[in-house]
N, C-alpha and C positions, 0 to 999 in steps of 0.2 A: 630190060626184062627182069623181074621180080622172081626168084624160083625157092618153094622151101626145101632146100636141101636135104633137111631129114627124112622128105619120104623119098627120096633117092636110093633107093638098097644096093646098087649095084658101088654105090661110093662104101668104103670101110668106116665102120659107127666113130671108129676113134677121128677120122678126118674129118666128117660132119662134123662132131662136138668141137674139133680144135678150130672149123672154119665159123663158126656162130656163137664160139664163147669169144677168140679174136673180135669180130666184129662186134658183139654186144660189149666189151670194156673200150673200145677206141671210139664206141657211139657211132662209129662206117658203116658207110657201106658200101664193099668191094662190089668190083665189076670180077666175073671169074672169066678169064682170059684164057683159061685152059683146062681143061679134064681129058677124059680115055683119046685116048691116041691109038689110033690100031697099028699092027705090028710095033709099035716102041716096046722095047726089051727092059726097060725102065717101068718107076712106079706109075708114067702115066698110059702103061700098056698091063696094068695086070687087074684083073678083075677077083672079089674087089677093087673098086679104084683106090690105089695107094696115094696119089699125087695130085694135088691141084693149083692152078696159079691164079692169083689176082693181081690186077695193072694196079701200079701204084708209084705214079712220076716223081713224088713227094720223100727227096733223100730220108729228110731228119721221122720221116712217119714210117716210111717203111724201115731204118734202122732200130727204131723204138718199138715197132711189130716184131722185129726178128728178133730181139734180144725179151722182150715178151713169151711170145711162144716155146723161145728157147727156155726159158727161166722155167717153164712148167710141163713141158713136154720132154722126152727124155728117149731119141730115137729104137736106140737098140742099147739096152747097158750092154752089151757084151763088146759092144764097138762104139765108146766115147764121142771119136772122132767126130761121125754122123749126127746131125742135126736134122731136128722136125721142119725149121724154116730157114730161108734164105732169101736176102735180097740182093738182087743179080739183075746184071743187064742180061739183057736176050740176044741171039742171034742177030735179028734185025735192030739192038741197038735201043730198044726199049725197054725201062728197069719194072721188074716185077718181083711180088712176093710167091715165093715157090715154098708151097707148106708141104708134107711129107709125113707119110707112116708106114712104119714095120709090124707085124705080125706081133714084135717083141717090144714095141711102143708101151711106154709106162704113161701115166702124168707125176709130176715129182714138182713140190714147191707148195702144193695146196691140199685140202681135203680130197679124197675120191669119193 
């Protein structure tokens, strides 16, 4: 199923833009494997939606997504540490990209 994200409001504008400029530079198109989670104490429980996931089996494309998004996305300057993307096995054992935004999300590396 085909969805355009951007008329989504309930997602945060900075995580729409990071999920459809992602997939317009890789020429993909993810499958979104996860959004709002109710009761999760995390970004994929806070409205805004802060958090979303896309399946992606493929080591060396989800490695090359993450250091992507990271390259221009910039979680929280006040806490380095944190990062916009992550690619991670799941619980059940399957690898996905897990993108992420803060209130305090910059973009950093490009024009705004």
């Amino acid at each position: 199923m085909k969805i355009d994200i951007m008329q989504l409001e309930f997602i945060d504008l900075k995580l729409r833009h990071m999920a459809i400029e992602t997939e317009s530079s890789f020429r993909v198109e993810f499958e979104i494997t996860s959004l709002y989670r109710i009761g999760d104490n995390g970004v994929h429980g806070q409205l805004p939606l802060r958090g979303l996931d896309f399946g992606c089996r493929h080591e060396a494309i989800g490695k090359a997504v993450e250091g992507y998004v990271n390259s221009y996305w910039q979680y929280d300057p006040s806490r380095p540490e944190k990062v916009c993307c992550m690619y991670h096995k799941t619980k059940t054992g399957q690898y996905h990209l897990h993108l992420q935004v803060h209130p305090n999300t910059v973009r950093v590396g490009m024009s705004q």
